[in-house]
SEBALO-234410 format. One record per residue: residue in three letters; x, y, z of N, C-alpha, C in turn. Coordinates in Angstrom, 2 decimals, decimal comma, always signed. Layout:
BEGIN
{res = ALA | nc1 = X | nc2 = Y | nc3 = Z | cac1 = X | cac2 = Y | cac3 = Z | cc1 = X | cc2 = Y | cc3 = Z}
...
end
This chain:
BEGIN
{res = UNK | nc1 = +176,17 | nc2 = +100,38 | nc3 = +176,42 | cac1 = +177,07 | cac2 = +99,62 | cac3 = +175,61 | cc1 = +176,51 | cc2 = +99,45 | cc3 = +174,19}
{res = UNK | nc1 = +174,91 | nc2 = +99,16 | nc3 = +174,37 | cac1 = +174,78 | cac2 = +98,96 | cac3 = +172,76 | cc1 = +174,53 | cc2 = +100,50 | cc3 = +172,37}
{res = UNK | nc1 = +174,22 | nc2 = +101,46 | nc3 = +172,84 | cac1 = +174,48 | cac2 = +102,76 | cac3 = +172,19 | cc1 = +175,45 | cc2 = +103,01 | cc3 = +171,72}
{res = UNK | nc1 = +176,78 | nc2 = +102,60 | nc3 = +172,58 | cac1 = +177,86 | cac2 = +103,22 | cac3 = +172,10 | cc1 = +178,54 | cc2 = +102,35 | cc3 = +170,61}
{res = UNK | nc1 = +177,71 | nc2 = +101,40 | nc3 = +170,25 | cac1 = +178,28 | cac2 = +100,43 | cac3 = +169,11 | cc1 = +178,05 | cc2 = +101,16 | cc3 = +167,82}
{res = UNK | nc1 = +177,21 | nc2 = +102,24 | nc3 = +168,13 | cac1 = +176,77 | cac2 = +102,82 | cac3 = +167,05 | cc1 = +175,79 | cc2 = +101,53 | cc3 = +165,78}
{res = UNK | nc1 = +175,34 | nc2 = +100,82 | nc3 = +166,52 | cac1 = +174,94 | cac2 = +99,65 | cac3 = +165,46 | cc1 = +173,70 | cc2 = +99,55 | cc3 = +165,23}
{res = UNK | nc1 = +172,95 | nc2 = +99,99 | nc3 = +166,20 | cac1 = +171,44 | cac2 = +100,16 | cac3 = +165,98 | cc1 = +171,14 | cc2 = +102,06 | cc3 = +166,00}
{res = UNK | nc1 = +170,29 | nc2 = +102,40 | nc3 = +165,89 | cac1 = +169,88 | cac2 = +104,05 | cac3 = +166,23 | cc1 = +168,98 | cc2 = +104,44 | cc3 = +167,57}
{res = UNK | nc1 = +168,42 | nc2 = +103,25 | nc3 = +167,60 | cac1 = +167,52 | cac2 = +103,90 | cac3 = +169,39 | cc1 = +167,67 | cc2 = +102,70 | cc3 = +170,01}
{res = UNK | nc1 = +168,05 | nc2 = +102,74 | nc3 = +171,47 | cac1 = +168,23 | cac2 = +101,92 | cac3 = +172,34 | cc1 = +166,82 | cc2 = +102,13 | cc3 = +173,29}
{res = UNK | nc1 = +166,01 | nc2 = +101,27 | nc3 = +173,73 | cac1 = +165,16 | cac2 = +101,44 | cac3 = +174,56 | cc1 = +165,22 | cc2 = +100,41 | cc3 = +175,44}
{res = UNK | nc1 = +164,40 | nc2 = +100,46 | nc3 = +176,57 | cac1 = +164,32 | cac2 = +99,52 | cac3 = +177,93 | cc1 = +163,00 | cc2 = +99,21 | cc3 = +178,18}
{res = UNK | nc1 = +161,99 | nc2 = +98,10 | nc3 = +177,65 | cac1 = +160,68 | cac2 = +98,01 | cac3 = +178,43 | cc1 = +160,40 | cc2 = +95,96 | cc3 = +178,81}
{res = UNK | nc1 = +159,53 | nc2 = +96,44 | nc3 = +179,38 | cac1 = +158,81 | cac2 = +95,33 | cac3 = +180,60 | cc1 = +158,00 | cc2 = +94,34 | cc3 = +179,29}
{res = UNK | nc1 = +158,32 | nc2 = +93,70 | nc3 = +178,53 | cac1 = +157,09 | cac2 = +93,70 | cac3 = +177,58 | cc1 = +156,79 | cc2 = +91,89 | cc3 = +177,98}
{res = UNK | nc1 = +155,94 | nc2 = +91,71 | nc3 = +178,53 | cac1 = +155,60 | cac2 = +90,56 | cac3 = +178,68 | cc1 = +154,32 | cc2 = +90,03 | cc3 = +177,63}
{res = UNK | nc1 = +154,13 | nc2 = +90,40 | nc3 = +177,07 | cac1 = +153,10 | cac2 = +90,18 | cac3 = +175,98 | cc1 = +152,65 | cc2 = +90,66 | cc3 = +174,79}
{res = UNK | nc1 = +152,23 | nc2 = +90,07 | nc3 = +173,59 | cac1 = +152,59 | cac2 = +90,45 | cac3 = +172,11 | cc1 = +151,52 | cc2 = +91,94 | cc3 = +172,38}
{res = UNK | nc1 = +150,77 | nc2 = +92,12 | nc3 = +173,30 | cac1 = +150,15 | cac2 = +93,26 | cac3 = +172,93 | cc1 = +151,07 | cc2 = +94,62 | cc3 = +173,61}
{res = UNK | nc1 = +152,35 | nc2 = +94,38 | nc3 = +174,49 | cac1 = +152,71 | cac2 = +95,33 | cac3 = +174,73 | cc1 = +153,67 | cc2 = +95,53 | cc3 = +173,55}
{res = UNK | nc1 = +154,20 | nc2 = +94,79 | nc3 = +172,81 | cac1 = +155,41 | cac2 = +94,17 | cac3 = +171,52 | cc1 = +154,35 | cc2 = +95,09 | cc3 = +170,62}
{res = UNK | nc1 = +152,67 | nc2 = +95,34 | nc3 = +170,25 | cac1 = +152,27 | cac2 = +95,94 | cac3 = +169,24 | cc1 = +152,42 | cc2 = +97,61 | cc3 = +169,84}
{res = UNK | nc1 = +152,76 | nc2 = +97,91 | nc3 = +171,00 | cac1 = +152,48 | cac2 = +99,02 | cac3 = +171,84 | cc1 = +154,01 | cc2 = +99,56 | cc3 = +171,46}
{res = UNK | nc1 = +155,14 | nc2 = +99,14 | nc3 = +171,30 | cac1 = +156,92 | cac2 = +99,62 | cac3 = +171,61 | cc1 = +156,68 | cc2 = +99,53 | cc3 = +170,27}
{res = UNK | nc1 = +156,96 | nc2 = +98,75 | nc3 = +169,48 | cac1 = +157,17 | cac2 = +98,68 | cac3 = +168,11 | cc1 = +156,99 | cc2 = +99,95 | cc3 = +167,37}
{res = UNK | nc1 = +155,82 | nc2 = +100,45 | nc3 = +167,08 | cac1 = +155,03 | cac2 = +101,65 | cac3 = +166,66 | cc1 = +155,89 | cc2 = +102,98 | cc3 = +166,89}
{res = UNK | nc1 = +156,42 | nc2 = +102,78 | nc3 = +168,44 | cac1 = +156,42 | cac2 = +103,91 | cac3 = +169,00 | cc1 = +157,99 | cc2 = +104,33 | cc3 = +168,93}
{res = UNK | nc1 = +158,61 | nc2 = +103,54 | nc3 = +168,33 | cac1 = +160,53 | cac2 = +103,58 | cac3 = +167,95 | cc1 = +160,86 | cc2 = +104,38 | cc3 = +166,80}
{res = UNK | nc1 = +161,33 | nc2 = +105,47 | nc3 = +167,36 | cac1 = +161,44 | cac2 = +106,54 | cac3 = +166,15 | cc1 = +162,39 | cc2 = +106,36 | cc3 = +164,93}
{res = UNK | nc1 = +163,56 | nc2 = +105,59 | nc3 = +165,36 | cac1 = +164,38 | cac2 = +105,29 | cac3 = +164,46 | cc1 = +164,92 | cc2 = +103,84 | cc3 = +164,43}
{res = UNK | nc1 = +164,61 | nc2 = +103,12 | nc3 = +163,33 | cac1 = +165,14 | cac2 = +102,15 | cac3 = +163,46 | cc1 = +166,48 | cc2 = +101,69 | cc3 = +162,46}
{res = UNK | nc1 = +167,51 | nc2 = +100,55 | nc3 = +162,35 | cac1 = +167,15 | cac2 = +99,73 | cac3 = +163,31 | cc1 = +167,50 | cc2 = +99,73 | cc3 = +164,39}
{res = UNK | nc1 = +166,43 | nc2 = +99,51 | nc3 = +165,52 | cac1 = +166,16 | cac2 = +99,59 | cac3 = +166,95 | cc1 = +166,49 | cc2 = +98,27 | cc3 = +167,73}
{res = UNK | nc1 = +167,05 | nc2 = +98,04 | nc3 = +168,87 | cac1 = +167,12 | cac2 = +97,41 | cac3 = +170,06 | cc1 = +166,13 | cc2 = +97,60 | cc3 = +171,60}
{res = UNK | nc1 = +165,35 | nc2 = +96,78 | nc3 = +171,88 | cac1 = +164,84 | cac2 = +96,85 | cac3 = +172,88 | cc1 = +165,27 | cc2 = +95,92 | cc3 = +174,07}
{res = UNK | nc1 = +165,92 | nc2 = +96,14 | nc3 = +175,09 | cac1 = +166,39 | cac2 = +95,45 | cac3 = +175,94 | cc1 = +165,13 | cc2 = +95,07 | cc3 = +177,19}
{res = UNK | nc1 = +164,93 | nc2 = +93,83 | nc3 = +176,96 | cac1 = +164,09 | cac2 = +93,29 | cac3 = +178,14 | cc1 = +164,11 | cc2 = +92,35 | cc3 = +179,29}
{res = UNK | nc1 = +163,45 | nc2 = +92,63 | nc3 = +180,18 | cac1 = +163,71 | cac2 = +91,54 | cac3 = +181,15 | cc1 = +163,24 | cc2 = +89,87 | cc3 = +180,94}
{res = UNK | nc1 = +164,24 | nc2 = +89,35 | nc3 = +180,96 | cac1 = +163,47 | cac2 = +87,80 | cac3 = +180,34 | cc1 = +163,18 | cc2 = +86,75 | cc3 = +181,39}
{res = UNK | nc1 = +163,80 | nc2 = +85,99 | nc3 = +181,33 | cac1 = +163,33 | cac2 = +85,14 | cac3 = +182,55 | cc1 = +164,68 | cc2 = +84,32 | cc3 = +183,51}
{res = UNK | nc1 = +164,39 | nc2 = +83,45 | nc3 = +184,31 | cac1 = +165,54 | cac2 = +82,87 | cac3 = +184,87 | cc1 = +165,52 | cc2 = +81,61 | cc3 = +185,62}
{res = UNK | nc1 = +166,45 | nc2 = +81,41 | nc3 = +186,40 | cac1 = +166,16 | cac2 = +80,09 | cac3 = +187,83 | cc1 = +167,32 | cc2 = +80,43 | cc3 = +188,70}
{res = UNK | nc1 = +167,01 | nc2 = +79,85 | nc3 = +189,60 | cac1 = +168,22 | cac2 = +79,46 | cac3 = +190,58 | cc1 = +168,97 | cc2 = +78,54 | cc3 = +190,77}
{res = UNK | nc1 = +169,97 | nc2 = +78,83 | nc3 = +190,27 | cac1 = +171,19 | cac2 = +77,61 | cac3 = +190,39 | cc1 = +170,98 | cc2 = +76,42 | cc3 = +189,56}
{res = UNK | nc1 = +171,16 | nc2 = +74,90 | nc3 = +189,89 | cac1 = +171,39 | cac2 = +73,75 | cac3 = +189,59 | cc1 = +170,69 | cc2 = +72,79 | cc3 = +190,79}
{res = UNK | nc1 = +169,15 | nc2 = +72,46 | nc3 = +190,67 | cac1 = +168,70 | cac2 = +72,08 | cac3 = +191,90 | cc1 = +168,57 | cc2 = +73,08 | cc3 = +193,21}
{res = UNK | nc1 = +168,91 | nc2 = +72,64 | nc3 = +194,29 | cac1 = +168,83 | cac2 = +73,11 | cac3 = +195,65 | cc1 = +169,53 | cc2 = +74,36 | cc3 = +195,38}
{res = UNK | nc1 = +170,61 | nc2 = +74,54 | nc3 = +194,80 | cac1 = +171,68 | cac2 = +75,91 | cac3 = +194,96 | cc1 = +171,40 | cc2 = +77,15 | cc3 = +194,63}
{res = UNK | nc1 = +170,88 | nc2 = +77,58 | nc3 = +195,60 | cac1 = +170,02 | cac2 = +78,96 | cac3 = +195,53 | cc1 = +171,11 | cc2 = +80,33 | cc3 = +195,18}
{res = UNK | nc1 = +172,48 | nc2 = +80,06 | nc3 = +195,64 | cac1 = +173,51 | cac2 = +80,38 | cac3 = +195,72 | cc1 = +173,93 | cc2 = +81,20 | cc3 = +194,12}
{res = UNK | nc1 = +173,91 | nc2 = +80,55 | nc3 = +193,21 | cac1 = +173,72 | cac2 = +81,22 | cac3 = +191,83 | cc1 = +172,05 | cc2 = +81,54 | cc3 = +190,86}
{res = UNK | nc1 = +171,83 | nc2 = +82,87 | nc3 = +190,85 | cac1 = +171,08 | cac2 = +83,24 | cac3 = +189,94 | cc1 = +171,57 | cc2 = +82,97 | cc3 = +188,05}
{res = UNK | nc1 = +170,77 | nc2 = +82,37 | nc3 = +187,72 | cac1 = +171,19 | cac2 = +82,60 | cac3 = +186,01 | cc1 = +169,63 | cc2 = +83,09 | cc3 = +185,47}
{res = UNK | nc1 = +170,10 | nc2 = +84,47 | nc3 = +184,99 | cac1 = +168,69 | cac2 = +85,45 | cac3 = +184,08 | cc1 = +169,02 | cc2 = +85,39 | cc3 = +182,66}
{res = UNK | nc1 = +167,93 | nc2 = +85,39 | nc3 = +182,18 | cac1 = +167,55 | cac2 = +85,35 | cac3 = +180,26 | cc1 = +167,57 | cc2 = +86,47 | cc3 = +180,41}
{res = UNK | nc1 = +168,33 | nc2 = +87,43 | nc3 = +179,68 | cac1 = +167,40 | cac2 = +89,02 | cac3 = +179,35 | cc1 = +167,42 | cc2 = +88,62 | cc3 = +177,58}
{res = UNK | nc1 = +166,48 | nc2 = +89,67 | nc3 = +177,28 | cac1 = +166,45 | cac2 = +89,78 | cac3 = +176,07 | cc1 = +166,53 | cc2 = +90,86 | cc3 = +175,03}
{res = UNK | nc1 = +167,25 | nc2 = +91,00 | nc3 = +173,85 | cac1 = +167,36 | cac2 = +92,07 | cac3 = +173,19 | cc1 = +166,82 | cc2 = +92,18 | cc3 = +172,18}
{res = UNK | nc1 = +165,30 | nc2 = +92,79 | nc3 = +171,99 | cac1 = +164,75 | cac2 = +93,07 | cac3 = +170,55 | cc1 = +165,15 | cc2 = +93,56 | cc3 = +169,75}
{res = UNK | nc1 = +165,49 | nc2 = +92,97 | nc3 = +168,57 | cac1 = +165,86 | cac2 = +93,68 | cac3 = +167,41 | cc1 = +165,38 | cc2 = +93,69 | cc3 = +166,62}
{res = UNK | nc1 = +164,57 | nc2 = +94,85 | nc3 = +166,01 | cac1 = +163,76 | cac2 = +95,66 | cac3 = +165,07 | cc1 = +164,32 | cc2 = +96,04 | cc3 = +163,68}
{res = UNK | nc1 = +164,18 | nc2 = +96,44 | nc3 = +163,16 | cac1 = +164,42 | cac2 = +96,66 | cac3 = +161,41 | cc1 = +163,08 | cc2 = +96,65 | cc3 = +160,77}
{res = UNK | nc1 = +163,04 | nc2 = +97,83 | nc3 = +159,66 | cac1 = +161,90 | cac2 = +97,61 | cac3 = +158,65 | cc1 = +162,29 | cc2 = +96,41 | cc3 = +158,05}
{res = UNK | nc1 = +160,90 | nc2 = +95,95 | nc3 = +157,31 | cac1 = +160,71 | cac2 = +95,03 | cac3 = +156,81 | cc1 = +161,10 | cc2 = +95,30 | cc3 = +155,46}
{res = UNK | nc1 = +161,98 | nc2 = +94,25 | nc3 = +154,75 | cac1 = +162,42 | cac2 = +94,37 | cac3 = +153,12 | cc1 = +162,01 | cc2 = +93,13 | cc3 = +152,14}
{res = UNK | nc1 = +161,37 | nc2 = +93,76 | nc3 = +151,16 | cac1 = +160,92 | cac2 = +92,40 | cac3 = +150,52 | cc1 = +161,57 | cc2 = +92,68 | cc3 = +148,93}
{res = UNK | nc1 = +162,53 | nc2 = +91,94 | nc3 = +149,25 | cac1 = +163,12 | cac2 = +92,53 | cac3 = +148,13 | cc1 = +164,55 | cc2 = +91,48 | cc3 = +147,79}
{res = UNK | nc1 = +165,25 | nc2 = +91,22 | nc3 = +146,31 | cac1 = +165,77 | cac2 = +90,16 | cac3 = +146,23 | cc1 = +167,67 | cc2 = +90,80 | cc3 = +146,78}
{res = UNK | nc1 = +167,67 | nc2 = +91,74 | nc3 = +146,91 | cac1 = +168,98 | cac2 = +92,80 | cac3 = +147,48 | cc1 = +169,19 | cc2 = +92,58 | cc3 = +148,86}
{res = UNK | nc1 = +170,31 | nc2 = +93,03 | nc3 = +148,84 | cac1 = +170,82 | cac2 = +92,83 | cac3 = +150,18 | cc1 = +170,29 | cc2 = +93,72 | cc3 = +151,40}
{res = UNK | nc1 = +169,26 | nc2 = +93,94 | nc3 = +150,82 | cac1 = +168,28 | cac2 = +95,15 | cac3 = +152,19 | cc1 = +167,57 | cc2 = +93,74 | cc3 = +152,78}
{res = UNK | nc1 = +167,39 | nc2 = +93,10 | nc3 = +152,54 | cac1 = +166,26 | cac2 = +92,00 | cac3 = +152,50 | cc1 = +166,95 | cc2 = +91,35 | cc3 = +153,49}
{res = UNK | nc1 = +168,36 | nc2 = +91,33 | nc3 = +153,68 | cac1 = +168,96 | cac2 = +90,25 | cac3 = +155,01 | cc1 = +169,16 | cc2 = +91,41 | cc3 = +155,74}
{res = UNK | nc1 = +168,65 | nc2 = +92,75 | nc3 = +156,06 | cac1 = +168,92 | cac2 = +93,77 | cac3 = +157,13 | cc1 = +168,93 | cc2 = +93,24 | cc3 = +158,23}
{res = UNK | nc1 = +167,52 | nc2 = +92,57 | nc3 = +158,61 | cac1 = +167,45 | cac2 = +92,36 | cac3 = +160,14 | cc1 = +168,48 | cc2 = +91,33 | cc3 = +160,56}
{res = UNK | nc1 = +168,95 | nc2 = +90,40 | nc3 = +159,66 | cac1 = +170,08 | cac2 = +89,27 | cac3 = +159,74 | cc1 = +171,78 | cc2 = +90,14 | cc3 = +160,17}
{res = UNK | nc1 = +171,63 | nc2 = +91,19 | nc3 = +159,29 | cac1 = +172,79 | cac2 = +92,05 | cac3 = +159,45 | cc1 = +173,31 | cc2 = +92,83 | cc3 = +161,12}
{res = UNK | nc1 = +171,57 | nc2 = +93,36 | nc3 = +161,28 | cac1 = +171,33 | cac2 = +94,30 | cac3 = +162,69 | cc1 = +171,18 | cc2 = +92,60 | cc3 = +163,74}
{res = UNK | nc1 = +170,99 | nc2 = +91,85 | nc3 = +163,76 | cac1 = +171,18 | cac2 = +90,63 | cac3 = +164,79 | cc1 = +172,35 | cc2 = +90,36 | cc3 = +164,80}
{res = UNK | nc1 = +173,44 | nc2 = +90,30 | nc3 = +163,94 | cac1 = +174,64 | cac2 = +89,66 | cac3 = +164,07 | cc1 = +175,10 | cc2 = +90,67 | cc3 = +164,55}
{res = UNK | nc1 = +175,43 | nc2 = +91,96 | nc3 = +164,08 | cac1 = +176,03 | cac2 = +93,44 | cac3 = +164,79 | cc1 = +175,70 | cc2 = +93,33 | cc3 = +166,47}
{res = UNK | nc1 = +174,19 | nc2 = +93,24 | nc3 = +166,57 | cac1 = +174,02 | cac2 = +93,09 | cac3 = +168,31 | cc1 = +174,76 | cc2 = +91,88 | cc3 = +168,76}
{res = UNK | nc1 = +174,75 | nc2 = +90,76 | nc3 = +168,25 | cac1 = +174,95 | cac2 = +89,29 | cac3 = +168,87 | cc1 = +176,56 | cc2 = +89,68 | cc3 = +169,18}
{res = UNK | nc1 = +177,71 | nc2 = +89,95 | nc3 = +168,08 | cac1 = +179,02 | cac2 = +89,94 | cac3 = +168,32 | cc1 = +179,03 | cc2 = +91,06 | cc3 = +169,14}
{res = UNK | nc1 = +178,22 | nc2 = +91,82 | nc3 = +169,92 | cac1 = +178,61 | cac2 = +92,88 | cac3 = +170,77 | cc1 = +178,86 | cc2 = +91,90 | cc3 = +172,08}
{res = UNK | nc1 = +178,46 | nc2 = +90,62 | nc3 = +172,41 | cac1 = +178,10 | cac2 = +89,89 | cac3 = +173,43 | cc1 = +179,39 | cc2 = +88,48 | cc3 = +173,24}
{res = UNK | nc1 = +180,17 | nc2 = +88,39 | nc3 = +171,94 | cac1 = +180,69 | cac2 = +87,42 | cac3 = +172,11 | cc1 = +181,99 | cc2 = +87,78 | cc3 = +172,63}
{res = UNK | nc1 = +182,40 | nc2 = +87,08 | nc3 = +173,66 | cac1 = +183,81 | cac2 = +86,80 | cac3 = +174,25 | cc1 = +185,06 | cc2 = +87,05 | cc3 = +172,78}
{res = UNK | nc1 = +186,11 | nc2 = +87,99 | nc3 = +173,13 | cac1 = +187,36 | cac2 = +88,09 | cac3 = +172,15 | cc1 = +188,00 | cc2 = +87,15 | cc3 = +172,34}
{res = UNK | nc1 = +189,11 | nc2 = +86,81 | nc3 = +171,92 | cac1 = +190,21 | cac2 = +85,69 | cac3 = +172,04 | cc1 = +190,85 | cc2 = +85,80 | cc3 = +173,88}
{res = UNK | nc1 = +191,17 | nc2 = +85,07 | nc3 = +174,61 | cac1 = +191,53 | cac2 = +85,68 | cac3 = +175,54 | cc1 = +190,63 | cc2 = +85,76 | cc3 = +176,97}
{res = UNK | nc1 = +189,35 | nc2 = +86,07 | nc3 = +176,58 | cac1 = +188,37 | cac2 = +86,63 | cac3 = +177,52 | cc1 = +187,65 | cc2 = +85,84 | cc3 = +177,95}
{res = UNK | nc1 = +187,57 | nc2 = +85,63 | nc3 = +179,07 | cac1 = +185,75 | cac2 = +85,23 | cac3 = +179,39 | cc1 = +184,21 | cc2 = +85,34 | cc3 = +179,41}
{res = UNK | nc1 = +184,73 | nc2 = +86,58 | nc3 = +179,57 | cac1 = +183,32 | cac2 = +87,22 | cac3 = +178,76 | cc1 = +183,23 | cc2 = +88,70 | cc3 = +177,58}
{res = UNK | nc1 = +182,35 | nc2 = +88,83 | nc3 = +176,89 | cac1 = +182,65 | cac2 = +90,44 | cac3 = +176,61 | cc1 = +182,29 | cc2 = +91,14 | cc3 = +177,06}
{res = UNK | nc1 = +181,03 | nc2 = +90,99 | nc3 = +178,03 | cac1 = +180,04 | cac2 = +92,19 | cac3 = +179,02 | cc1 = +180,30 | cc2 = +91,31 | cc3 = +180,81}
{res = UNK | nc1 = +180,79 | nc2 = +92,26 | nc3 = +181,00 | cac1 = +180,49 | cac2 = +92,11 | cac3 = +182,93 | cc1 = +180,58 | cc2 = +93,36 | cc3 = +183,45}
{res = UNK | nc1 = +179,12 | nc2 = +93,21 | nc3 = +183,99 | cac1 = +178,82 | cac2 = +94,55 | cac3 = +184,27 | cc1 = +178,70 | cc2 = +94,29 | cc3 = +186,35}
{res = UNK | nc1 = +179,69 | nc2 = +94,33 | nc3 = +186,92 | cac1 = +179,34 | cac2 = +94,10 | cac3 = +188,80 | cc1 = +179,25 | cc2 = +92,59 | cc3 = +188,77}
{res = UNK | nc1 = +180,09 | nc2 = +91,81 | nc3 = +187,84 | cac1 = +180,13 | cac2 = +90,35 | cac3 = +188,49 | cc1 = +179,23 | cc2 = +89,38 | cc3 = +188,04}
{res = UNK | nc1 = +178,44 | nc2 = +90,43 | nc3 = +187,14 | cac1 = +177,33 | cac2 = +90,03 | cac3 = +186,06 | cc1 = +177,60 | cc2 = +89,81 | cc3 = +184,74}
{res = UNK | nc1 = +178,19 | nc2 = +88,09 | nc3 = +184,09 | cac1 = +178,74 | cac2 = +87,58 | cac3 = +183,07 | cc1 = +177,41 | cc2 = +87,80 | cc3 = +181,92}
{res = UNK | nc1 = +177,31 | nc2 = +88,11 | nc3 = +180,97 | cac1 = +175,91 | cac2 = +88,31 | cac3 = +180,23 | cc1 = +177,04 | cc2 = +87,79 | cc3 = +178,65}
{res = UNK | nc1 = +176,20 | nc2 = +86,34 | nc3 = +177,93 | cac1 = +176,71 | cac2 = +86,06 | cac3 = +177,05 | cc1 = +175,64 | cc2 = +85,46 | cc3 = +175,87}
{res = UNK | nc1 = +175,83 | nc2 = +84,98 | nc3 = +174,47 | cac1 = +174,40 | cac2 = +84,94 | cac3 = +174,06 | cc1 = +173,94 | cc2 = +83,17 | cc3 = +173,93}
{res = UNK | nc1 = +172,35 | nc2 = +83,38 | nc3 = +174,14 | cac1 = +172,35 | cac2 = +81,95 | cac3 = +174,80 | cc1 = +171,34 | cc2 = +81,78 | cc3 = +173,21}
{res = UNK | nc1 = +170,46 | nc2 = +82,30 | nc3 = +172,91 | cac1 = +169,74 | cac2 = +81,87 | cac3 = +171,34 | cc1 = +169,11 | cc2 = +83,00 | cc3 = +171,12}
{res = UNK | nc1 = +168,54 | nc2 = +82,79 | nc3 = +170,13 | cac1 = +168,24 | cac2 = +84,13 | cac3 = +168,89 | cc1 = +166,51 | cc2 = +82,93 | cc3 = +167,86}
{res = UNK | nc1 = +165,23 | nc2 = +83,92 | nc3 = +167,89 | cac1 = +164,25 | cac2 = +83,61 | cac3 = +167,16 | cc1 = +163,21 | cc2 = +84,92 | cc3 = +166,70}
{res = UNK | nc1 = +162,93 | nc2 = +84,50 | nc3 = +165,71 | cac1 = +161,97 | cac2 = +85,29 | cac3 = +165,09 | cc1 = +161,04 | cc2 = +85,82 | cc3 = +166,47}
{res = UNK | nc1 = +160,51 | nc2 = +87,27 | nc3 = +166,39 | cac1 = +159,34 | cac2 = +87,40 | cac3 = +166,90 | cc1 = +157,87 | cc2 = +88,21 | cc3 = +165,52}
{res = UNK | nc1 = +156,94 | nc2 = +87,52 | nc3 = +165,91 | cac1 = +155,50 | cac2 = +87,85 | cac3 = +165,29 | cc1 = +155,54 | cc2 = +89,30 | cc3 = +165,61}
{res = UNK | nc1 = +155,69 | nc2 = +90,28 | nc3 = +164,42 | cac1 = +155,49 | cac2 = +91,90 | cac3 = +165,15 | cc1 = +154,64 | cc2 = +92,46 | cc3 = +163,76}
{res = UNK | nc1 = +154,14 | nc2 = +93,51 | nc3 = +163,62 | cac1 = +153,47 | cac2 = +94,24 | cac3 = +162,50 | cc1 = +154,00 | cc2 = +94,04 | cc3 = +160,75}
{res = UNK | nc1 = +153,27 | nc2 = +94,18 | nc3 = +160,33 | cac1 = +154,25 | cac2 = +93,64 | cac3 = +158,75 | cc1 = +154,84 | cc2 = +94,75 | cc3 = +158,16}
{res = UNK | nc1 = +155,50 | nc2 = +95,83 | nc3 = +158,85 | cac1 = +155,93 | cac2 = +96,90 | cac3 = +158,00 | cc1 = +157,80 | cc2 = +96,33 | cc3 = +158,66}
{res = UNK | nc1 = +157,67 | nc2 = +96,00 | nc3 = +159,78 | cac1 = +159,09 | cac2 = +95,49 | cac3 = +160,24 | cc1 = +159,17 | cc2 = +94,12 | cc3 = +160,90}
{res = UNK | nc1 = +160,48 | nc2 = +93,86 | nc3 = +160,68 | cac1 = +160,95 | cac2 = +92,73 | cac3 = +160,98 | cc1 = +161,58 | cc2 = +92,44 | cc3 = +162,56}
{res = UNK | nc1 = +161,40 | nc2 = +91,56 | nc3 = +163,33 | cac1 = +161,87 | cac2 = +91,13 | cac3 = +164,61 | cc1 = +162,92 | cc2 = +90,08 | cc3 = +164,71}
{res = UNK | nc1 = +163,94 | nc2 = +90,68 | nc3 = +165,31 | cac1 = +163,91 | cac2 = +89,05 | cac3 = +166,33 | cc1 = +164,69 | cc2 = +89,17 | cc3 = +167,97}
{res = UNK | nc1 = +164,46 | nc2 = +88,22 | nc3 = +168,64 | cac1 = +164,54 | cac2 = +88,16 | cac3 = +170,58 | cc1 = +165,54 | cc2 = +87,72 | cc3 = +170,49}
{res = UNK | nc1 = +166,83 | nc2 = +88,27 | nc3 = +170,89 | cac1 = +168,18 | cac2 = +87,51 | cac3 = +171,24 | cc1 = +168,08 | cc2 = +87,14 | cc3 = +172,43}
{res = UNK | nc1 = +168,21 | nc2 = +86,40 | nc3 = +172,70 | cac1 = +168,44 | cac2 = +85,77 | cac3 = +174,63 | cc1 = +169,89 | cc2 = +85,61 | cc3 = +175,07}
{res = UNK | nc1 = +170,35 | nc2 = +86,27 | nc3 = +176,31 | cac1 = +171,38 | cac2 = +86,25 | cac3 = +176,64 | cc1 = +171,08 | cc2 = +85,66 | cc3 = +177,95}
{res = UNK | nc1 = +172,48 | nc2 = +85,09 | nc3 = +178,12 | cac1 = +172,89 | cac2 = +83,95 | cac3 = +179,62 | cc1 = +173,38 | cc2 = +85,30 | cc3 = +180,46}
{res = UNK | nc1 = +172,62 | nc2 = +85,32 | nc3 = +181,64 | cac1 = +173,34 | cac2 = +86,34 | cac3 = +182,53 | cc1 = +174,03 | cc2 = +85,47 | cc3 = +183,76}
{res = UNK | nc1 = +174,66 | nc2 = +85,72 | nc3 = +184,45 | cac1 = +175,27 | cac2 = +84,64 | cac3 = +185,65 | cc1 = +175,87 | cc2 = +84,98 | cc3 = +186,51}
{res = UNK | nc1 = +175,35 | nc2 = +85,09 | nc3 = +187,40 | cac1 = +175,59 | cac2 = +86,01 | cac3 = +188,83 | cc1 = +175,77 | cc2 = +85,46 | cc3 = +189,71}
{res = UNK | nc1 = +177,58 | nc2 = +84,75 | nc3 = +190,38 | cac1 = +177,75 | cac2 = +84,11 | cac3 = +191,71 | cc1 = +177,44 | cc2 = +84,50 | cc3 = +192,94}
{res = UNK | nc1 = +176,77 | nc2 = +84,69 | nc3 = +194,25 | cac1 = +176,77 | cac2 = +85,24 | cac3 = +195,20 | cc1 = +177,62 | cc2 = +84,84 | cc3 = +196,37}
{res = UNK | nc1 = +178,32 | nc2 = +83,38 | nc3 = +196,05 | cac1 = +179,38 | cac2 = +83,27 | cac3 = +197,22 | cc1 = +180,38 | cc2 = +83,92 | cc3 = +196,88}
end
């Protein structure tokens, strides 16, 4: 889905649980700006109710870094909002992504600490998966 938005240039998938695997992907993204889709975190239900899973995933979004007083300088602001409205509900809808019963919508968005040649940031999305 985010390939087909044409909004970023490389879509990738990794496990990155720590800023040293974040210095390991970064480097290695041939074209940016890039999206990295990760596994984030979650709970079960509301108390006792094991019954609903709700998962964080997360979507890195990469861009060189612009230091500059032009409108290159809000890139990564540009490439976050392009990913974020890929995730917001149209008029009408409940969700914009359900992928098998799997509602995925966006829950917050922050800077991440990455190399100083580019710019980051972690979108977090609400995933929500009924099992009754």
């Amino acid at each position: 889905m985010i390939e087909q938005s044409n909004k970023v240039l490389e879509v990738r998938m990794a496990a990155i649980t720590s800023y040293e695997h974040l210095q390991e992907v970064i480097p290695s993204l041939g074209k940016l700006p890039a999206a990295v889709v990760c596994i984030g975190h979650g709970d079960f239900g509301n108390g006792n109710d094991t019954s609903v899973k709700n998962v964080q995933p997360g979507i890195l979004v990469v861009t060189s870094f612009e230091n500059s007083a032009e409108k290159k300088a809000m890139g990564i602001w540009k490439v976050l909002d392009d990913v974020t409205q890929l995730f917001i509900p149209q008029k009408g809808m409940r969700s914009a992504i359900n992928m098998n019963g799997v509602i995925y919508l966006p829950s917050s968005f922050r800077p991440i600490v990455c190399d100083k040649a580019n710019s980051a940031y972690l979108l977090e999305l609400k995933a929500i998966n009924a099992f009754k």
